[in-house]
C-alpha positions as CSV (number, residue, x, y, z in Angstrom):
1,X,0.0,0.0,0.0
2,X,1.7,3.8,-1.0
3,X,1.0,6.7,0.7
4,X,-2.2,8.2,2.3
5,X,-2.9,11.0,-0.4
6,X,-6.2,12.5,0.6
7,X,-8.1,13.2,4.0
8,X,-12.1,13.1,4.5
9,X,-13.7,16.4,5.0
10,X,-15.2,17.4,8.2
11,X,-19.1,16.4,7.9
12,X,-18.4,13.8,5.3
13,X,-17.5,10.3,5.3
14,X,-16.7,8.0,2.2
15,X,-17.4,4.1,1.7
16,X,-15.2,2.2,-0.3
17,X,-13.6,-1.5,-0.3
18,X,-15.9,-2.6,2.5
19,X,-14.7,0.1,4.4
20,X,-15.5,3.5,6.0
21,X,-13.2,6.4,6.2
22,X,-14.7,9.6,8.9
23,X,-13.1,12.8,9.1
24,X,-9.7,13.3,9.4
25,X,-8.7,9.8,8.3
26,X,-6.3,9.9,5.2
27,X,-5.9,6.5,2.6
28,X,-4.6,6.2,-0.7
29,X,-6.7,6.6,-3.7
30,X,-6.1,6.5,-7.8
31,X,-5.7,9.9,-9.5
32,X,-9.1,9.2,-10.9
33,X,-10.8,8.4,-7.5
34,X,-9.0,11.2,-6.3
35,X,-10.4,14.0,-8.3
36,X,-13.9,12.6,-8.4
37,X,-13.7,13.0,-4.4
38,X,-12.5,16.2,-4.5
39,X,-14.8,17.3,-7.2
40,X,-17.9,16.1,-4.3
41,X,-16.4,17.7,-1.6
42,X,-15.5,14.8,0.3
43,X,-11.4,15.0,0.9
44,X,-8.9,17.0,0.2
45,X,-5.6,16.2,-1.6
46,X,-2.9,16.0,0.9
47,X,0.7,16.2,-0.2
48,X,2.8,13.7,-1.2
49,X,6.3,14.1,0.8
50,X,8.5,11.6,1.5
51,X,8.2,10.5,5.4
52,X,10.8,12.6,7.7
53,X,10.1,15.7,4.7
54,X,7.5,17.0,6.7
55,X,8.0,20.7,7.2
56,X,7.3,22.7,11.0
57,X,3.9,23.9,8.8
58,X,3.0,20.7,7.8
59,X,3.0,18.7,11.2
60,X,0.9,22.7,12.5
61,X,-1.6,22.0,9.9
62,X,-2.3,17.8,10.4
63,X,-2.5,19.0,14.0
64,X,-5.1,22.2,13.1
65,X,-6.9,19.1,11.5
66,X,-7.0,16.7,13.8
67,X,-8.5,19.2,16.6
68,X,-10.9,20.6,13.8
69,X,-12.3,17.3,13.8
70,X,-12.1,16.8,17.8
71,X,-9.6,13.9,17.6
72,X,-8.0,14.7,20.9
73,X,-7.4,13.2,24.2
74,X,-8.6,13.8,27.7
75,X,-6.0,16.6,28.1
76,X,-7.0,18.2,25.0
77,X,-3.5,17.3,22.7
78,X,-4.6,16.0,19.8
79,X,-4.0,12.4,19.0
80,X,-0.7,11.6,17.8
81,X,-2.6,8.5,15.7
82,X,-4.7,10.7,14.1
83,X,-1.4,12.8,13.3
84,X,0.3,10.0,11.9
85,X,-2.4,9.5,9.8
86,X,-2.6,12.7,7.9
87,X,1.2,12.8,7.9
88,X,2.2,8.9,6.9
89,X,4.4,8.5,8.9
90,X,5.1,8.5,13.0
91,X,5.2,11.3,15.1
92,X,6.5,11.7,18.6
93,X,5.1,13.6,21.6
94,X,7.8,15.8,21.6
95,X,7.0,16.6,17.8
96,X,3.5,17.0,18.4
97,X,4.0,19.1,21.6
98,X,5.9,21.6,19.9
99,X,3.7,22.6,17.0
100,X,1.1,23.0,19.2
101,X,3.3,25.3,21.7
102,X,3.4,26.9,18.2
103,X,0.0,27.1,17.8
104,X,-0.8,27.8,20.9
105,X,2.2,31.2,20.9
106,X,0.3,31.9,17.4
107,X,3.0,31.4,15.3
108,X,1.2,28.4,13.7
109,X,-0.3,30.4,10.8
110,X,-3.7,32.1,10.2
């Protein structure tokens, strides 16, 4: 299986392969799959680096995701699964922490 290369919108949900993917989970789809689902408004494209390529904005914006889409634990940090998921890769705590300190300092765009 390649990389995850779309995410469900928020308020959508898509079906395929005897499957079920909610919001904010991420899988890999054809080019033609991929633009039909975008055309209907049910994912967006995400980008295609290379694990370990991820950028300070990239982890800021999986993590912007994930607590869009309430993914987040007790403590309100959001999941480091549902981080990994959008990214494709892993993600530590420490990782995760920091972009939200970033976030939090609002330095993390917007």
């Amino acid at each position: 299986m390649g990389r995850p290369n779309v995410i469900v919108n928020e308020g959508r949900c898509v079906h395929r392969n005897k499957k079920i993917y909610m919001p904010g989970k991420s899988f890999e789809a054809s080019e033609k799959e991929k633009e039909r689902l975008i055309l209907k408004g049910a994912v967006s494209a995400l980008k295609n680096a290379a694990p370990g390529d991820d950028t300070d904005d990239d982890i800021i914006d999986a993590i912007k995701k994930v607590i869009e889409n309430g993914d987040v634990t007790n403590d309100k940090k959001p999941k480091k699964e549902a981080i990994e998921s959008i990214l494709g890769r892993k993600v530590s705590a420490a990782e995760r922490d920091a972009a939200l300190e970033k976030i939090n300092a609002g330095e993390g765009g917007e």
